[in-house]
C-alpha positions as CSV (number, residue, x, y, z in Angstrom):
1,X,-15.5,64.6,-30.7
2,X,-14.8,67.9,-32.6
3,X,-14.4,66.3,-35.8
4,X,-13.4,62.3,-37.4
5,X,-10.2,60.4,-37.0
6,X,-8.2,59.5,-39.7
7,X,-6.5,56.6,-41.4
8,X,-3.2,58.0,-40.3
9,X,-4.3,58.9,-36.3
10,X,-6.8,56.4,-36.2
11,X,-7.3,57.3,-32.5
12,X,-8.1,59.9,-29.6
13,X,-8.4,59.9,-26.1
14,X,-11.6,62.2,-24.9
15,X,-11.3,63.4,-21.2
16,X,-14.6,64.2,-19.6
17,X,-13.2,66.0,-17.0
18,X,-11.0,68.8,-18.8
19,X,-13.2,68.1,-21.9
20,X,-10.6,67.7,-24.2
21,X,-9.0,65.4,-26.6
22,X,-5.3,64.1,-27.1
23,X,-4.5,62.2,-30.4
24,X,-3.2,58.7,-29.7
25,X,-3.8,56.3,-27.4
26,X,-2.2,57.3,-24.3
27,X,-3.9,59.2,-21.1
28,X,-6.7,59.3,-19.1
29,X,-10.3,59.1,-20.4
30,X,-12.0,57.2,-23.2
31,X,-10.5,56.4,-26.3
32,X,-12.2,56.8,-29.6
33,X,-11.6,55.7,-33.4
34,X,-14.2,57.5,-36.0
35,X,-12.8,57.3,-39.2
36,X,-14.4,58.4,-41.7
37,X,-14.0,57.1,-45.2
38,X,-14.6,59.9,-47.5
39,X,-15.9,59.6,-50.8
40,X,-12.6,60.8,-52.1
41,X,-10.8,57.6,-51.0
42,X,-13.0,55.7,-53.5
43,X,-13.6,58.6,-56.5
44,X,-14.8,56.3,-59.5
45,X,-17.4,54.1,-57.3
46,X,-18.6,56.9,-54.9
47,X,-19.6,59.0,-57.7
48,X,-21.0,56.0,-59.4
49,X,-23.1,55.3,-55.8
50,X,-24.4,58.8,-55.3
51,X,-25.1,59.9,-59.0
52,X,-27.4,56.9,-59.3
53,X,-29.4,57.7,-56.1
54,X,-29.2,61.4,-56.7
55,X,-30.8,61.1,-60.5
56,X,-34.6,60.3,-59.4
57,X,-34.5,63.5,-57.4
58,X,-32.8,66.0,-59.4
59,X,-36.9,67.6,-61.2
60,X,-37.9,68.1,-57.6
61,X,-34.5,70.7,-56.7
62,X,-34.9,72.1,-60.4
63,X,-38.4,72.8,-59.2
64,X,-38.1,74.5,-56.3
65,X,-38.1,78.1,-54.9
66,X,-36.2,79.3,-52.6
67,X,-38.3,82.1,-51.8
68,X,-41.4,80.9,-51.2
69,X,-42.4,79.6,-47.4
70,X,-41.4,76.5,-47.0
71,X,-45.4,75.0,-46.4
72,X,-45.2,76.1,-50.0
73,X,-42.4,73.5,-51.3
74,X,-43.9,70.7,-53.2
75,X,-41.4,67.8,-53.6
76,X,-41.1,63.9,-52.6
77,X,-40.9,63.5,-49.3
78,X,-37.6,61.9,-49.0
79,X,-36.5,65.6,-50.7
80,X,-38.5,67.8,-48.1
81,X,-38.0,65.9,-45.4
82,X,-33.9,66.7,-45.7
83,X,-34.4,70.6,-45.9
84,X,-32.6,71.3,-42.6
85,X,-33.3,75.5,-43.2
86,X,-35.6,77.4,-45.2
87,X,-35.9,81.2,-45.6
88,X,-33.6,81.8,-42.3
89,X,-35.5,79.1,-40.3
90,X,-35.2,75.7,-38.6
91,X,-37.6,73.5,-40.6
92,X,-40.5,71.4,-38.1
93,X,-38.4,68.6,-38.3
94,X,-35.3,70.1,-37.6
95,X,-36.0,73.1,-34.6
96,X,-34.5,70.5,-32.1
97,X,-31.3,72.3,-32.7
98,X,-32.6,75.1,-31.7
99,X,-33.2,73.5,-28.5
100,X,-30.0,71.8,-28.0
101,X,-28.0,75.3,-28.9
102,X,-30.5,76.6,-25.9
103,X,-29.4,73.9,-23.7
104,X,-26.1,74.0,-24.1
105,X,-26.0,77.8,-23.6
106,X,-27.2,77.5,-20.4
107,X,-25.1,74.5,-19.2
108,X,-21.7,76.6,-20.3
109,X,-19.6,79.1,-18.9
110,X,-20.0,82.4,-19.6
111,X,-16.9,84.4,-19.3
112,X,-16.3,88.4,-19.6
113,X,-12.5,89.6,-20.4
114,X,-12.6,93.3,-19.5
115,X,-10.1,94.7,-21.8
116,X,-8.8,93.8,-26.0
117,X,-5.5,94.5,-25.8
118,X,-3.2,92.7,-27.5
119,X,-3.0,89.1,-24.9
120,X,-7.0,89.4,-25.0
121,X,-6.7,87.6,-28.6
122,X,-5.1,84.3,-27.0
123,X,-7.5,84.2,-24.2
124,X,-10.2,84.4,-26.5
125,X,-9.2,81.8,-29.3
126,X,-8.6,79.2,-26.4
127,X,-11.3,79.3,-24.1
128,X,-14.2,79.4,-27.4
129,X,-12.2,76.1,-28.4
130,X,-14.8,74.8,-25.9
131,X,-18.5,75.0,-27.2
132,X,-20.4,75.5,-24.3
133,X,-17.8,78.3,-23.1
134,X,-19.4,82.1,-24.2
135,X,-16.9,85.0,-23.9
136,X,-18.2,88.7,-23.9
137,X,-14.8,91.3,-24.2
138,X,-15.4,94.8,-23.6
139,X,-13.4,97.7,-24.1
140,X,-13.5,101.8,-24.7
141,X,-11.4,100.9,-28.0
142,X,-13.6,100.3,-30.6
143,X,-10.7,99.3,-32.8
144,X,-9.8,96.3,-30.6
145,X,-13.2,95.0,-30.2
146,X,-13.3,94.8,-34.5
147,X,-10.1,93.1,-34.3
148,X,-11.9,90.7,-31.7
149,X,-15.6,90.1,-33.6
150,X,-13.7,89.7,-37.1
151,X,-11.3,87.0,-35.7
152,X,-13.6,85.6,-33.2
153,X,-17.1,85.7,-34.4
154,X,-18.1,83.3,-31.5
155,X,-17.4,86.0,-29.1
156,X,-19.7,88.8,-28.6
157,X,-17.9,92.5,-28.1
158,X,-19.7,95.4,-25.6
159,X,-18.3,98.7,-25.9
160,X,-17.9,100.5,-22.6
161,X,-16.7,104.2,-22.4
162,X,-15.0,103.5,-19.1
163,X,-14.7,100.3,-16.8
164,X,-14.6,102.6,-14.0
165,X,-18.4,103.1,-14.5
166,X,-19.7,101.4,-11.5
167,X,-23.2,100.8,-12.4
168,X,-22.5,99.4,-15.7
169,X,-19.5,97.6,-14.4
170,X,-21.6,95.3,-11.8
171,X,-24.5,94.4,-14.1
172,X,-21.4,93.2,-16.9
173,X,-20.1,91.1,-13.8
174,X,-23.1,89.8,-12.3
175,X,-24.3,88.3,-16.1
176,X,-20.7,85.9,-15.9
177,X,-19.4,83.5,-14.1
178,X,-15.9,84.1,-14.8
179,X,-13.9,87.3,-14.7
180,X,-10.8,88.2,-16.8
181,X,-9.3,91.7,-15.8
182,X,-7.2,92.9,-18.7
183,X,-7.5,96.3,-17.7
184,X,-4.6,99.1,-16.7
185,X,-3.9,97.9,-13.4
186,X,-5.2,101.3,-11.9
187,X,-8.8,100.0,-12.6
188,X,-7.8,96.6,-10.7
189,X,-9.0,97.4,-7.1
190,X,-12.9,98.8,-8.3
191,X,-13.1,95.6,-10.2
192,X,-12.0,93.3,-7.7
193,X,-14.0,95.4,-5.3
194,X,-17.1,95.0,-7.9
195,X,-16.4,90.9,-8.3
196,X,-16.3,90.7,-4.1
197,X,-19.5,92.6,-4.4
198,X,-21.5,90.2,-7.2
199,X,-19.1,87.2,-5.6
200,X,-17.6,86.0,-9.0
201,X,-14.3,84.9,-9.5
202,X,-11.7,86.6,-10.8
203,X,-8.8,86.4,-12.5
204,X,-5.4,89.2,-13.8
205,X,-1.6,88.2,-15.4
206,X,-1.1,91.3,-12.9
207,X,1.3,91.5,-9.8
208,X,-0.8,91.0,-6.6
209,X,0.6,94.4,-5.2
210,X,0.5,95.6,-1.5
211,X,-2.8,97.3,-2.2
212,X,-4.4,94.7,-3.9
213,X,-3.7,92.7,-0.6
214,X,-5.6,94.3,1.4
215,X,-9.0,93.0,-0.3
216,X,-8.0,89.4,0.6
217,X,-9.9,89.2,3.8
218,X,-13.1,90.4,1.7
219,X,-12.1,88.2,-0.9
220,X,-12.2,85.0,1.2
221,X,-15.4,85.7,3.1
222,X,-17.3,85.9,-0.3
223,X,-16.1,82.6,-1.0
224,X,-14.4,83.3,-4.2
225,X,-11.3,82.4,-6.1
226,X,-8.6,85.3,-7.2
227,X,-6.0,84.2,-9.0
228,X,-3.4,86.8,-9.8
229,X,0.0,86.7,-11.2
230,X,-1.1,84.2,-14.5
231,X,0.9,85.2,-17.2
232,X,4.5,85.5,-18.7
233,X,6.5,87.3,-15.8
234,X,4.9,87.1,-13.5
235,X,3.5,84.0,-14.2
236,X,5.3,80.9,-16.6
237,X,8.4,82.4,-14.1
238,X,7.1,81.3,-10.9
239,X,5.9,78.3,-12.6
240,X,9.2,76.8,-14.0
241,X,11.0,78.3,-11.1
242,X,8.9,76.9,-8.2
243,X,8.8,72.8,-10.6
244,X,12.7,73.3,-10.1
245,X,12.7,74.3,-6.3
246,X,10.2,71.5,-5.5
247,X,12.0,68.6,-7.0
248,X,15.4,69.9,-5.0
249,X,14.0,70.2,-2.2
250,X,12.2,66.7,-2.6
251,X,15.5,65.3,-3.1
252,X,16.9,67.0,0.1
253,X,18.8,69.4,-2.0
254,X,19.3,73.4,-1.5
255,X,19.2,76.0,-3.7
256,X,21.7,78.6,-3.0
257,X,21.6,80.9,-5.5
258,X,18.3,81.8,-8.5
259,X,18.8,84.4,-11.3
260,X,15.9,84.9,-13.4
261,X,15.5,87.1,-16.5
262,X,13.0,87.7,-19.2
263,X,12.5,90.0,-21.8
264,X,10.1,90.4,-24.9
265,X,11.6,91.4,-27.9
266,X,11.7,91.8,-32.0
267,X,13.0,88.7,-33.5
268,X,16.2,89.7,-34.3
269,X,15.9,90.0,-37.6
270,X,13.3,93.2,-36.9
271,X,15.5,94.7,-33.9
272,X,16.6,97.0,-36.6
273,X,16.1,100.4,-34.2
274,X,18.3,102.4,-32.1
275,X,16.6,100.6,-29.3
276,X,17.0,97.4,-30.4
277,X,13.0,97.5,-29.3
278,X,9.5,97.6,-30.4
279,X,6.2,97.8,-28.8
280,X,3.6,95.4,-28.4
281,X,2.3,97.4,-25.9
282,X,1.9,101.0,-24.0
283,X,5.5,102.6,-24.7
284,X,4.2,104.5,-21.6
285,X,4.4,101.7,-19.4
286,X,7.3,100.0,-20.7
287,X,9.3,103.0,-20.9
288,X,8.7,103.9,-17.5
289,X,10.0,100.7,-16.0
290,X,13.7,101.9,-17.1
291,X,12.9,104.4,-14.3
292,X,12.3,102.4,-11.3
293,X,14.5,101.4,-8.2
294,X,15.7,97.4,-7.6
295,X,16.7,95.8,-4.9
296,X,18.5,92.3,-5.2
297,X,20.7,90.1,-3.2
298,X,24.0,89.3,-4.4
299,X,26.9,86.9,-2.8
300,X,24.8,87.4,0.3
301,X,25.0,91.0,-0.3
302,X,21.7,93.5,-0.1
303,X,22.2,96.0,-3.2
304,X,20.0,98.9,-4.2
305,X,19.7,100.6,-7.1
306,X,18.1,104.3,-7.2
307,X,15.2,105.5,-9.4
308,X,15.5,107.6,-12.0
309,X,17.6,105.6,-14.4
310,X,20.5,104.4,-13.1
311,X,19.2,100.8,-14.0
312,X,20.3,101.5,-17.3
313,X,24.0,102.1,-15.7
314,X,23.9,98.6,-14.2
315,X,23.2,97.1,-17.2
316,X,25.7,93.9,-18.1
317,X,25.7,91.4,-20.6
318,X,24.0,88.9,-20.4
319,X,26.2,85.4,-19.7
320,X,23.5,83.3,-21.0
321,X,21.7,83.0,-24.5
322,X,24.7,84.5,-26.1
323,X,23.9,83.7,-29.3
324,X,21.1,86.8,-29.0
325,X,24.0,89.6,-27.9
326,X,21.4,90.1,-24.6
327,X,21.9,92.4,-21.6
328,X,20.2,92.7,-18.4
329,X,19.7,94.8,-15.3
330,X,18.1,94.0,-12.1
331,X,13.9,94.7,-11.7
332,X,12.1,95.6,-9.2
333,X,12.1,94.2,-5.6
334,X,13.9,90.8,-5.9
335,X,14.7,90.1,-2.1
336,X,11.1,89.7,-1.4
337,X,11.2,86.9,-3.7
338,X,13.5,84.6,-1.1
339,X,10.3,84.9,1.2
340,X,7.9,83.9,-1.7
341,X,9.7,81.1,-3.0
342,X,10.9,79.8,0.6
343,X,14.7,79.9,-0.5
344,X,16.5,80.1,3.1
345,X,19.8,79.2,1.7
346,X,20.1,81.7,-1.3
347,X,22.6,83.9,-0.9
348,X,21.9,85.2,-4.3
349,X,18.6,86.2,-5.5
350,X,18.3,88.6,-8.5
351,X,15.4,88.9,-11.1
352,X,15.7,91.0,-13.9
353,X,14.7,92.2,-17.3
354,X,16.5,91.2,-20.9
355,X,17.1,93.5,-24.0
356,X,19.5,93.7,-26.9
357,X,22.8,94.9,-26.3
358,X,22.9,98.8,-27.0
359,X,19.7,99.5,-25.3
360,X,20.5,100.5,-21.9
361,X,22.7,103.0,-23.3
362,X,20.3,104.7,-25.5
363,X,18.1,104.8,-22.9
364,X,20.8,106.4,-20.8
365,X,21.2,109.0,-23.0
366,X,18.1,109.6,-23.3
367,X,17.7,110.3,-19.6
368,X,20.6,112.6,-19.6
369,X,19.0,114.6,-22.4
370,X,15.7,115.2,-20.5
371,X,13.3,113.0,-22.5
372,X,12.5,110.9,-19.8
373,X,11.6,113.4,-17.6
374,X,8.0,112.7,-16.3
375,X,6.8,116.6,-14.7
376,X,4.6,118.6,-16.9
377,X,5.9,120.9,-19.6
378,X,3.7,124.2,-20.2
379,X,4.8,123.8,-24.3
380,X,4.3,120.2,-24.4
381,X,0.8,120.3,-23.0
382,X,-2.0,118.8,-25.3
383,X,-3.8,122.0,-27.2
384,X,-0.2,123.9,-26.9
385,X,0.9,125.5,-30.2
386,X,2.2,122.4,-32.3
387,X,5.8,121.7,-32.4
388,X,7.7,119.8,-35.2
389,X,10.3,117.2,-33.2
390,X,13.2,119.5,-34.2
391,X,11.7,122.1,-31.9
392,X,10.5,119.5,-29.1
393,X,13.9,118.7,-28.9
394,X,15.5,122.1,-28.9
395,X,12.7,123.0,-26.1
396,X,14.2,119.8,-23.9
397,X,17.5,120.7,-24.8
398,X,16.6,124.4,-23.8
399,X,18.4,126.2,-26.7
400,X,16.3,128.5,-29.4
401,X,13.6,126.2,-31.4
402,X,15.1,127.8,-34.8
403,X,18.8,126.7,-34.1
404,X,20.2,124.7,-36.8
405,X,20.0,120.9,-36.9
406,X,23.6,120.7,-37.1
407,X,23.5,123.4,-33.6
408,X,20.9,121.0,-32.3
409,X,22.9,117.8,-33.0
410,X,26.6,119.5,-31.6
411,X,24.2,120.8,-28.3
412,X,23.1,116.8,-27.9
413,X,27.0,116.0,-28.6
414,X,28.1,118.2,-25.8
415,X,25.4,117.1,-23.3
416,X,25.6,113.6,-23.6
417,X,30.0,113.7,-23.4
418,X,29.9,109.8,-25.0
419,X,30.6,108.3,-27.8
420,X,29.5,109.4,-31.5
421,X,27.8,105.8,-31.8
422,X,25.7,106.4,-29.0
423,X,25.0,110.2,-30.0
424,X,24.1,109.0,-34.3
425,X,22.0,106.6,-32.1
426,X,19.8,109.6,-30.5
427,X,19.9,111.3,-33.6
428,X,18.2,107.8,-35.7
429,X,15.3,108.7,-33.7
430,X,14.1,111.4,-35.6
431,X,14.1,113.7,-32.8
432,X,15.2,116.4,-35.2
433,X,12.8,115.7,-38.0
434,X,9.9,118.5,-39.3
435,X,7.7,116.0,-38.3
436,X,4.7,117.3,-36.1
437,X,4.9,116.2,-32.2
438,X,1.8,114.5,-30.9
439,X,2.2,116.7,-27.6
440,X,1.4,114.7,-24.4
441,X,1.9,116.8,-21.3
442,X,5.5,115.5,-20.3
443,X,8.7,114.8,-22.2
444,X,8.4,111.2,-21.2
445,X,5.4,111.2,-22.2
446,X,5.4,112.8,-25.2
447,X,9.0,110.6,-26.2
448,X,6.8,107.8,-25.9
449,X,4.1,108.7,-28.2
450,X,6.4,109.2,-30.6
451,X,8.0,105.8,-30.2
452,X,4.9,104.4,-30.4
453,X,4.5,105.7,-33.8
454,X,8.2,104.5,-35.0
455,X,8.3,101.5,-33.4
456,X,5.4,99.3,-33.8
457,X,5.6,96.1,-35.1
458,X,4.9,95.6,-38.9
459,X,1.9,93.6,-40.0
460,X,4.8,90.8,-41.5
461,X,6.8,91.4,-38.4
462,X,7.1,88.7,-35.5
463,X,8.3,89.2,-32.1
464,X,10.7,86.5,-29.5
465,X,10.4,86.2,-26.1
466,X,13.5,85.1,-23.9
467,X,13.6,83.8,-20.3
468,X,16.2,82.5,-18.4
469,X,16.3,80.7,-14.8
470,X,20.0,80.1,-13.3
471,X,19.8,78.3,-10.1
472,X,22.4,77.1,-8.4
473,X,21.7,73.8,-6.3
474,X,23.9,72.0,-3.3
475,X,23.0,68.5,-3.0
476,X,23.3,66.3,0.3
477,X,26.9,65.1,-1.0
478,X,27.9,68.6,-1.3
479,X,27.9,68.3,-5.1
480,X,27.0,71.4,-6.3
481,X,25.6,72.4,-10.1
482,X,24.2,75.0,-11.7
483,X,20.6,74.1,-14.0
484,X,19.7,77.0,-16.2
485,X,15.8,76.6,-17.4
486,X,15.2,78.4,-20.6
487,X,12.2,79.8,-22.6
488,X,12.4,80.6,-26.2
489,X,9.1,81.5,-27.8
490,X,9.0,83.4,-31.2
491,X,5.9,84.6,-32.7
492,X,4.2,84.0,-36.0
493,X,4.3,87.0,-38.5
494,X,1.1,87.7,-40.3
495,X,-1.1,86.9,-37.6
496,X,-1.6,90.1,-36.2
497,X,-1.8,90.7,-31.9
498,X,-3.0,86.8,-31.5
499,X,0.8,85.8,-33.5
500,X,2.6,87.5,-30.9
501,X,4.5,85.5,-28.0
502,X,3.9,88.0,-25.9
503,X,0.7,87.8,-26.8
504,X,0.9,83.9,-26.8
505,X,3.1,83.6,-23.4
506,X,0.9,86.0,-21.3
507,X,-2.3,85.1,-22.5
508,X,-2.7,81.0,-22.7
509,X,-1.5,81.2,-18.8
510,X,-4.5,83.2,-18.5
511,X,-6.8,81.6,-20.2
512,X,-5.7,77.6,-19.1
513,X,-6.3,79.1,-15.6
514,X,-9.3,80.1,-16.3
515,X,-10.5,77.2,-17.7
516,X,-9.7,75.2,-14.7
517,X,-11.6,77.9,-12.6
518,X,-14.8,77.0,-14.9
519,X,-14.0,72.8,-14.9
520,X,-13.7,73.5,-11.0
521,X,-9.9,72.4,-11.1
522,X,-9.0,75.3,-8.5
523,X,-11.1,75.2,-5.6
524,X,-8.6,77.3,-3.0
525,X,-10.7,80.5,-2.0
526,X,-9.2,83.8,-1.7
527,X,-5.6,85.2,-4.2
528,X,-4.5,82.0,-5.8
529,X,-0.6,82.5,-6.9
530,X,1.6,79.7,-9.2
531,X,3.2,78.8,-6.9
532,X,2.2,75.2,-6.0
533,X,2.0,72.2,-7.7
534,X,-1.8,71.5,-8.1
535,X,-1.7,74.9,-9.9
536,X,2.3,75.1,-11.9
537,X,1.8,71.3,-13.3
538,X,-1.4,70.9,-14.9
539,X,-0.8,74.6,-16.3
540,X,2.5,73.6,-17.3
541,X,1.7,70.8,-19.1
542,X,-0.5,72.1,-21.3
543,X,1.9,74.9,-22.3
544,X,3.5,72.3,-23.7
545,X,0.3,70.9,-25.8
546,X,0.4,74.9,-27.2
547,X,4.1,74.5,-28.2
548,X,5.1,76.8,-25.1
549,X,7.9,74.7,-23.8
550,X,10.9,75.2,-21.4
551,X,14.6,73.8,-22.2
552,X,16.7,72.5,-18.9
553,X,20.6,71.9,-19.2
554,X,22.9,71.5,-16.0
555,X,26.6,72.0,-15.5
556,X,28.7,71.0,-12.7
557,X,30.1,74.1,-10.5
């Protein structure tokens, strides 16, 4: 028990197994009632009661000195034989904590999270809910590891100059038992490589890409567990999608067509950028998503889309959620997806990513402007002369740095050929302002610096996260329906990273994993995906206990 019942919830059930406890009466395990009744429910007679008892004693505590050793303290002995502490020390009768806190540290778990970014902050809060469970986060950022100590004061912080150091890197890993990568996923394969080595498990909310694969073979012959893929997208996806699948094809059903899309946004009351976007994370990395090729299935139909940007031109609207004004465009590799999730009779099969309405052309313009170009720029190098963003922008455009704004703006006009909205768009993002450009190397990656810096979320701010499953389903009559799963998370302003849903929805995947890793709930040696039951249900179900909760509705087709 973590603390009493109560008149109103006079009961909990405690499981021994996941070691933890469910108010009410129903579930497995043993149930317990340990009200307390607190002086307060009885003011006049508990005051009475304890001022009469507490009288006799009351010369002995005006008599004593804190400062002196505590061999020193003359009182009765009911009086010294209550001091628990004196002086910053257990007192004789009392150092048997000491021993049990010794005990219990060395029956927990002892977990390191490389990384503090901002899903760190979820992983952490859930896993120290469990006493005997130590966490150790290490980063280069000094800033995040703060954030960590002053939330988190259980959790000890390390600072590490780079997790690439392999030296340092296997003595962190050996110390644990558990392994959270929170890293950039070019770090992924030396850590993996250095958990094989030191044979700890491992877990990442990262894909399990191509290279990654190749370590699986060394993964299973050290006997240990890699589970990959445990977080938002990828990650409560698979999860909702592959609970769907399972109970059609139970029922002898087919699924013939599966849409999925998911996006993390400002609530829409703080979309109030040209973008309709803000960051939560690298601008970087999300930025340079809008760049990649997809390849989807459609109407039985294999479509590709070419990198570079022309996502952003196959952006449509989104037909579900409408009262968000949403759009979407395909992501990544979807056919591969029929082979992961065993869907022989799709003849659709498109996953995708969600923003506000508006983006896709902003983005679009920015492509055609030369923002998003990623090749080096001699005056946009780091240690270059500084550059104000009016001149940044005249150097993309490649007209004279000391043209006019108005020139600049009628040069943007011209190159773009669209509409004025789109163009007073381009120009809201004070890419013609005196301000001084933090120069980065590359437009792209300069752009995003700077929208790193005008779009961050606000201390009072709060984000949303949307996702949306459409999976069409035949049934042995040949009834066929469409059920659309939906997730709606918004975050909690004030709270900083650990209010985020982002934060929320990729991190308590994580961390629910990784407790049943530690409570050896996953036993399956080698990558371990969401894919199957004895991993999507139990995780699944206690998403819902953290208020992370999917909505199902069906229509007839």
């Amino acid at each position: 028990m973590q603390e009493c019942t109560t008149i109103e919830k006079p009961f909990e059930v405690f499981n021994p197994l996941t070691r933890r406890a469910t108010t009410g009466i129903a579930g497995e395990g043993f149930l317990v009632c340990s009200i307390d009744n607190m002086p307060s429910q009885i003011p006049v007679e508990a005051s009475n009661y304890f001022g009469d008892r507490l009288m006799p004693y009351i010369d002995s505590f005006l008599a004593s000195d804190a400062t002196e050793p505590f061999e020193c303290y003359k009182a009765s002995p009911v009086i010294k034989n209550a001091v628990i502490a004196s002086n910053g020390r257990l007192t004789p009768r009392f150092q048997y904590i000491d021993t049990l806190r010794r005990q219990n540290e060395a029956r927990g778990h002892k977990v390191l999270i490389l990384g503090a970014g901002f899903v760190v902050p979820s992983i952490v809060g859930y896993l120290i809910r469990d006493p005997n469970t130590s966490v150790t986060v290490v980063s280069n950022l000094v800033s995040d590891l703060e954030y960590i100590k002053k939330y988190f004061p259980r959790a000890s912080v390390a600072k590490v100059d780079e997790v690439a150091e392999d030296e340092c890197l296997g003595k962190l890993i050996s110390r644990h038992d558990l392994v959270v990568i929170m890293t950039p996923w070019k770090f992924h394969t030396k850590v993996i490589n250095a958990c094989i080595a030191h044979k700890k498990n491992f877990l990442t909310a990262s894909y399990c890409s191509p290279e990654l694969r190749k370590l699986e073979t060394a993964i299973e012959n050290a006997g240990i567990i890699g589970v990959m893929e445990m977080g938002l997208d990828p990650g409560i996806d698979h999860m909702l999608a592959m609970e769907c699948f399972d109970e059609v094809y139970r029922r002898g059903g087919k699924v013939i067509s599966y849409k999925s899309y998911t996006g993390g946004l400002p609530a829409p009351e703080f979309a109030d950028n040209p973008l309709r976007y803000k960051f939560s994370w690298s601008p970087e990395a999300a930025m340079s998503t809008v760049l990649n090729s997809a390849l989807y299935l459609e109407d039985g139909k294999r479509k590709e889309i070419a990198a570079g940007g022309d996502l952003m031109d196959a952006a449509q609207r989104m037909n579900d959620l409408i009262g968000f004004n949403l759009e979407s465009y395909p992501n990544r590799d979807s056919i591969s997806y029929k082979d992961v999730y065993k869907l022989k009779d799709c003849e659709t099969v498109i996953r995708g990513t969600i923003r506000y309405k508006g983006f896709a052309k902003v983005v679009r313009a920015l492509i055609n402007l030369g923002f998003m170009d990623t090749k080096e720029h001699p005056k946009l190098a780091p240690g270059a002369p500084s550059l104000t963003w009016h001149e940044v922008t005249c150097t993309i455009l490649g007209i004279d740095p000391t043209s006019s704004t108005k020139t600049a703006a009628d040069a943007i006009r011209a190159k773009l050929n669209t509409s004025e909205e789109v163009v007073q768009d381009i120009l809201k993002l004070e890419i013609l302002s005196d301000k001084v450009a933090e120069l980065k190397g590359s437009p792209f990656a300069t752009i995003s610096q700077h929208f790193a810096d005008i779009m961050a979320y606000g201390p009072n701010e709060r984000d949303l996260i949307v996702m949306s499953h459409q999976i069409g389903i035949e049934w042995p009559d040949k009834r066929r329906e469409l059920r659309v799963v939906r997730l709606v998370v918004y975050g909690e302003a004030g709270k900083g990273k650990a209010g985020l849903a982002m934060s929320r929805t990729v991190g308590i995947p994580a961390a629910i994993a990784a407790r049943m890793i530690l409570d050896g709930k996953i036993q399956r040696k080698g990558y371990v995906l969401p894919l199957t039951s004895d991993i999507y249900e139990p995780i699944l179900e206690e998403l819902k206990n953290e208020g992370i909760q999917a909505t199902e509705v069906t229509v007839p087709l």
